[in-house]
C-alpha positions in Angstrom: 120.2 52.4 66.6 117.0 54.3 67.8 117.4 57.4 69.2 115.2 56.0 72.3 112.8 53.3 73.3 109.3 52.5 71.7 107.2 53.8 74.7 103.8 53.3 72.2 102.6 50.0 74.3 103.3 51.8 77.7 100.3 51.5 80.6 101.0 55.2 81.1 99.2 57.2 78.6 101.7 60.3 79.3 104.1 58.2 77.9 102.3 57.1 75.2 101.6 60.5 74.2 105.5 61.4 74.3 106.2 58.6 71.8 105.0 60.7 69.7 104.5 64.3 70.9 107.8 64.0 73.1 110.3 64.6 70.2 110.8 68.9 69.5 111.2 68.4 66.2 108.0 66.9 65.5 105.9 69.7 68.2 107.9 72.5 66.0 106.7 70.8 62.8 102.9 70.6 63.8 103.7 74.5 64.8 104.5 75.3 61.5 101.3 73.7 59.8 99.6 75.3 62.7 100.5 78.6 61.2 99.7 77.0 57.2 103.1 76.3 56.7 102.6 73.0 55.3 105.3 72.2 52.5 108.6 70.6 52.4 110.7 73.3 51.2 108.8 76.2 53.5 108.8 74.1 56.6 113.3 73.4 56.0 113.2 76.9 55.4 111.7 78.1 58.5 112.7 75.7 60.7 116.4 75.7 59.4 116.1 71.1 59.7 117.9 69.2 57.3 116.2 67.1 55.1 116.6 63.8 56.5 115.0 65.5 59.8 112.7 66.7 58.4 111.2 63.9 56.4 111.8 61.6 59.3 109.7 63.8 61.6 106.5 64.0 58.7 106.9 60.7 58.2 106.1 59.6 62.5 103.3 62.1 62.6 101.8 61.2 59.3 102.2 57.6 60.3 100.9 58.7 63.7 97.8 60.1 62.4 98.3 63.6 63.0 99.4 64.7 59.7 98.3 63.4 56.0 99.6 64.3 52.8 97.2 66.4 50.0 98.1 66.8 46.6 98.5 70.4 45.4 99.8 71.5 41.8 103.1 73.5 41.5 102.9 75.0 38.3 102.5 71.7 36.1 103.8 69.2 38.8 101.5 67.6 41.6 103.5 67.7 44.9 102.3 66.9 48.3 101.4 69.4 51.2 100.7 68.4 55.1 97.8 69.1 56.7 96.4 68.3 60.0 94.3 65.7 60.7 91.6 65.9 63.8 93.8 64.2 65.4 96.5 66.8 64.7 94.2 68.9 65.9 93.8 67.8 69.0 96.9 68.9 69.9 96.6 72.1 70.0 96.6 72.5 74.1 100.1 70.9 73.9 101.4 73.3 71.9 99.6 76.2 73.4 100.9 74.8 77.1 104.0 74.9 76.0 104.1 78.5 74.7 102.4 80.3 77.6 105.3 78.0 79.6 108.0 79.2 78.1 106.2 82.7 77.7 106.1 83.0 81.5 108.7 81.0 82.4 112.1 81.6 80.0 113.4 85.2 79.1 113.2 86.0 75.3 116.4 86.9 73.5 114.3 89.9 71.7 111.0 91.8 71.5 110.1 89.6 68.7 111.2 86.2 70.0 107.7 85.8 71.9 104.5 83.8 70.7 100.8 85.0 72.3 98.0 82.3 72.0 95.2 84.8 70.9 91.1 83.5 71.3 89.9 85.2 68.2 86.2 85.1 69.5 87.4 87.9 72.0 90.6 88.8 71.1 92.2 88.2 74.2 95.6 86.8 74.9 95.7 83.8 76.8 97.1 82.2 79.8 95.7 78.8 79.5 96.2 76.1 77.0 92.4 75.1 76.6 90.2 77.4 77.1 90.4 81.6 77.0 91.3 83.0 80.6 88.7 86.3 79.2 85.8 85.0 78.2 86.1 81.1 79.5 85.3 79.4 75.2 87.0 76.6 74.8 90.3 77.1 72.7 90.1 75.1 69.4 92.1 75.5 65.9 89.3 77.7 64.6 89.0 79.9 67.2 92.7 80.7 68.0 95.3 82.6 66.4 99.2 82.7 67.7 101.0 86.2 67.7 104.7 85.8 66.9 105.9 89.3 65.5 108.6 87.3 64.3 106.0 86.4 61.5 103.2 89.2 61.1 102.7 92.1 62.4 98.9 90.7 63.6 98.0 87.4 64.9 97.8 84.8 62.2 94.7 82.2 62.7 95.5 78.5 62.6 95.3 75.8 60.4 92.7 73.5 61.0 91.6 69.8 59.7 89.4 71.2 57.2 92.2 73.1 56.0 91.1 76.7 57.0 94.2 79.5 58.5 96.2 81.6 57.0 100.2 80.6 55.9 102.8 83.1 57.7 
């Protein structure tokens, strides 16, 4: 039994979009390869998910079009990576929106619970999902960086489609 209804062929495109962006799972796994955190093993470990979770989730956004697989060698064996697509890409503002949410909105349990969307063109945190609240650039993959300290001690940029960030 599904866990909900198909909402894909809805004539609301917000409900559309939550077909496939609506699930947490699947937002925290397009976090992860966000930060370059695109393997299997790395994303169960950080995201504590078991298995069958987590190769559900890949599965819907790679057959959504957000994420593909690329081949990368392990030491003599060719295993398979995610990476974003432009699509993917895309939706960044969703994920950025809801950070600065729950950063203004929900008390952190510690000093290094929070998340800062950065614009790396000015290096100026954030309030808006889109575009930098300092210097007005529109916010894209390859112009923003997230701040957890949870992670790194400085922001870390993001994945983009091409494939450029930094893992953390």
């Amino acid at each position: 039994m599904p866990l909900r209804s198909d909402w894909s062929q809805r004539s609301c495109s917000m409900a559309r979009g939550l077909d496939i962006l609506g699930d947490p799972w699947s937002i925290l796994v397009l976090r992860e390869v966000f930060f370059g955190n695109g393997r299997f093993d790395a994303m169960k470990a950080r995201l504590e998910v078991a298995d069958s979770v987590l190769t559900k989730r890949l599965a819907g956004l790679v057959e959504s079009g957000l994420l593909e697989k690329k081949a990368y060698d392990d030491g003599g064996r060719t295993r398979q990576e995610y990476v974003l697509t432009p699509m993917g890409e895309d939706a960044l503002p969703v994920l950025n929106a809801v950070t600065i949410w729950a950063e203004k909105h929900l008390p952190a349990p510690s000093e290094q619970a929070h998340l800062q969307v950065i614009h790396a063109g000015c290096g100026k945190v954030t309030s808006s999902a889109d575009t930098c609240t300092e210097c007005g650039e529109r916010l894209t993959a390859a112009n923003t960086s997230w701040h957890s300290r949870a992670r790194s001690e400085r922001p870390v940029p993001l994945s983009t489609a091409s494939g450029k960030g930094t893992a953390a």
